[in-house]
PyMOL CGO cylinders between C-alpha atoms (Angstrom):
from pymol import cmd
from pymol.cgo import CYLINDER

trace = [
    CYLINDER, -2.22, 10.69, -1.52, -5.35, 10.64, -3.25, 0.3, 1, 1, 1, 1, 1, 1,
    CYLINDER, -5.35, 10.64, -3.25, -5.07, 7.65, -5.75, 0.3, 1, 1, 1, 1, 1, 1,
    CYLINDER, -5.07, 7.65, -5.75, -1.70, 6.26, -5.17, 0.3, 1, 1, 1, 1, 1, 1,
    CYLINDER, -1.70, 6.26, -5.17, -0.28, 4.95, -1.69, 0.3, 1, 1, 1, 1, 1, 1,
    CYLINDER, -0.28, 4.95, -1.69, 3.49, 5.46, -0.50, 0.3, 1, 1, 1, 1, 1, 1,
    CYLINDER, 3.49, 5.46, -0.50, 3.93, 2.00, -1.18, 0.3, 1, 1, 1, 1, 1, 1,
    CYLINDER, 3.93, 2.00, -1.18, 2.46, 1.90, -4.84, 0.3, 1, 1, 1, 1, 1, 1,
    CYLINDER, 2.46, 1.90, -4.84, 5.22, 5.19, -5.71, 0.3, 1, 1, 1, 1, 1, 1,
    CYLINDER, 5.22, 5.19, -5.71, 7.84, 2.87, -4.03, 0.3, 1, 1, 1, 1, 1, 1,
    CYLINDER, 7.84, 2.87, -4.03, 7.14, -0.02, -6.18, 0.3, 1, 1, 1, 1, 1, 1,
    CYLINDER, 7.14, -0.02, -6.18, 6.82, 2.72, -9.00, 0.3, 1, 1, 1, 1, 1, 1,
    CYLINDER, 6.82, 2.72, -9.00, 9.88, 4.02, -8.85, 0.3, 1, 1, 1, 1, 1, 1,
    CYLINDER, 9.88, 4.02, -8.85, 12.18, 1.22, -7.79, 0.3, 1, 1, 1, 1, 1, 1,
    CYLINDER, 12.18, 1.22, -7.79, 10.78, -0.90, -10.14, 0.3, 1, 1, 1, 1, 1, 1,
    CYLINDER, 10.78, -0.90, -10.14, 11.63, 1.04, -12.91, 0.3, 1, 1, 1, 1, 1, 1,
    CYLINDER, 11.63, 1.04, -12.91, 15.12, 0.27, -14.22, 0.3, 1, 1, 1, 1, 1, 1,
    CYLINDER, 15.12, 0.27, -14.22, 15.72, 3.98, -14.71, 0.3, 1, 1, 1, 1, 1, 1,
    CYLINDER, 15.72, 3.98, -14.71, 14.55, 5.31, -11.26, 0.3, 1, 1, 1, 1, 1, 1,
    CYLINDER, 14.55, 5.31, -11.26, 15.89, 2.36, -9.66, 0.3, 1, 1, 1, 1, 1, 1,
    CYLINDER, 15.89, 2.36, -9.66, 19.12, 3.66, -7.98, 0.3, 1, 1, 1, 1, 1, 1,
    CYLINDER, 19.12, 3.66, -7.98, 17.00, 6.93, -7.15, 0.3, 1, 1, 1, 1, 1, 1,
    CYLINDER, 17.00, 6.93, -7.15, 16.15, 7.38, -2.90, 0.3, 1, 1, 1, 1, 1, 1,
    CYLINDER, 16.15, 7.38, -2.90, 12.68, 7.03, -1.55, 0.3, 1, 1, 1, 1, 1, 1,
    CYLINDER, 12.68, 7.03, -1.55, 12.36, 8.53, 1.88, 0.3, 1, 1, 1, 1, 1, 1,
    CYLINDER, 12.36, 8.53, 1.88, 8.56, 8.24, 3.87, 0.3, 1, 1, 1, 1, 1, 1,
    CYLINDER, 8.56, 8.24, 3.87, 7.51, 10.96, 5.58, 0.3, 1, 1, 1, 1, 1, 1,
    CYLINDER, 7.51, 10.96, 5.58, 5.22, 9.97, 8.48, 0.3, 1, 1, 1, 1, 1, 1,
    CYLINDER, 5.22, 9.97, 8.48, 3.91, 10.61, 12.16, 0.3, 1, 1, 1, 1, 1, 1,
    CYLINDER, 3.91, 10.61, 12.16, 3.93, 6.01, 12.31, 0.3, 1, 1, 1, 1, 1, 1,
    CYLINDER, 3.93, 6.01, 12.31, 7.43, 4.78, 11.70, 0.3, 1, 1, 1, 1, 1, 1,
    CYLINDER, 7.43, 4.78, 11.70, 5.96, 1.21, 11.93, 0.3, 1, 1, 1, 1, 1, 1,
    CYLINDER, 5.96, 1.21, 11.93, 3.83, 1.48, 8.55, 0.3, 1, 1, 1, 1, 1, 1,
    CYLINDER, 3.83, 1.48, 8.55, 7.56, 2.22, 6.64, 0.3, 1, 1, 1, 1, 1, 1,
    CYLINDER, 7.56, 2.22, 6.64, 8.68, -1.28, 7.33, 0.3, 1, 1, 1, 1, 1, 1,
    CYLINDER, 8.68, -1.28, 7.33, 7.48, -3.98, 5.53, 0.3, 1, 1, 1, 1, 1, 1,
    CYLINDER, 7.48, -3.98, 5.53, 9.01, -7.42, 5.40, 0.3, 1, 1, 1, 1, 1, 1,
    CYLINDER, 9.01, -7.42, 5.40, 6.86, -8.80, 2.74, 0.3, 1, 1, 1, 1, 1, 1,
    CYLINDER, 6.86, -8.80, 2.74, 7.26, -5.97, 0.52, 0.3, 1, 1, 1, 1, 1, 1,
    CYLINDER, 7.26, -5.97, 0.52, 9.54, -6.38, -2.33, 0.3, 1, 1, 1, 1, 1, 1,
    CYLINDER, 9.54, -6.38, -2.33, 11.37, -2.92, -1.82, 0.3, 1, 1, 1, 1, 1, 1,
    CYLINDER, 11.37, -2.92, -1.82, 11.97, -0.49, 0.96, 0.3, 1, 1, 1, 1, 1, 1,
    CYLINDER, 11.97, -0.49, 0.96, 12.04, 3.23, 1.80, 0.3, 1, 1, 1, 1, 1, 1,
    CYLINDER, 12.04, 3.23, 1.80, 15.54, 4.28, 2.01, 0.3, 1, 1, 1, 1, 1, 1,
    CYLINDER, 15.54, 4.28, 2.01, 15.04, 6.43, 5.13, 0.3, 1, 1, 1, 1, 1, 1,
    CYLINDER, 15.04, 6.43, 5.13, 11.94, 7.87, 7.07, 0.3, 1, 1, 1, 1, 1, 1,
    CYLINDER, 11.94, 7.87, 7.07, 11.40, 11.17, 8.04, 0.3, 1, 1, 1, 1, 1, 1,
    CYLINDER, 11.40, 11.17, 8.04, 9.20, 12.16, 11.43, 0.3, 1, 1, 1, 1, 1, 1,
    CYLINDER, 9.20, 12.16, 11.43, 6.51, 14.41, 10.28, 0.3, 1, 1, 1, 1, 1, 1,
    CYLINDER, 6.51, 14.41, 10.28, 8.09, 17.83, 11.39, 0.3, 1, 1, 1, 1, 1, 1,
    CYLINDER, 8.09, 17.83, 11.39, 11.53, 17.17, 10.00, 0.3, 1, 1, 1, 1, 1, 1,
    CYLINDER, 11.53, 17.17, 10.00, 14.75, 19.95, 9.21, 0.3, 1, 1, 1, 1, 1, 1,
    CYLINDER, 14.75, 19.95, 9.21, 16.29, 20.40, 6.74, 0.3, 1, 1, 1, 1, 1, 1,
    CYLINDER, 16.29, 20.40, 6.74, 19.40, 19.23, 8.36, 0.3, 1, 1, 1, 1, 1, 1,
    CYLINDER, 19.40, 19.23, 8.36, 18.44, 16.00, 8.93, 0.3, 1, 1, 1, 1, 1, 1,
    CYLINDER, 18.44, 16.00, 8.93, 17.23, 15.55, 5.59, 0.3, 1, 1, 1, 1, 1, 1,
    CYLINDER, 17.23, 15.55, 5.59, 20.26, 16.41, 4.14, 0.3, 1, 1, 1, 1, 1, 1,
    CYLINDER, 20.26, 16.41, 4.14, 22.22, 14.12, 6.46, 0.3, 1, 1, 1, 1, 1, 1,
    CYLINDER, 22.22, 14.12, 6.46, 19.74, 11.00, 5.48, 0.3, 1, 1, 1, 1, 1, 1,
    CYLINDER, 19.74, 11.00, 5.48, 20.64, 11.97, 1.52, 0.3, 1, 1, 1, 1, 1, 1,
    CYLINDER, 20.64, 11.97, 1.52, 24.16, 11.92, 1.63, 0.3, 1, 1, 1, 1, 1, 1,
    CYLINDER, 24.16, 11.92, 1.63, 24.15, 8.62, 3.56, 0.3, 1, 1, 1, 1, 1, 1,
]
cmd.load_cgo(trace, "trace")
């Protein structure tokens, strides 16, 4: 992303007591990056890069 990281959008979006309850899912190649114990919120799921539809529907509805 050109001027925002994933994180940044994260914080964005979770931080926001509107968006707050909405799901944040990564989409990478590096599963590592996604985690972040110092980070004050999460990604609610990570998708490889070449992900179905299938799976994320499955990773939605859970």
């Amino acid at each position: 992303m050109p001027k925002l990281t994933g994180w940044q959008v994260l914080e964005k979006i979770k931080s926001n007591k509107e968006l707050s309850q909405t799901k944040v899912m990564a989409n990478s190649a590096e599963q590592s990056f996604t985690k972040d114990n110092e980070a004050p919120y999460q990604f609610d799921a990570v998708l490889d890069k070449g992900f179905d539809l299938q799976t994320l529907s499955t990773l939605y509805n859970s």
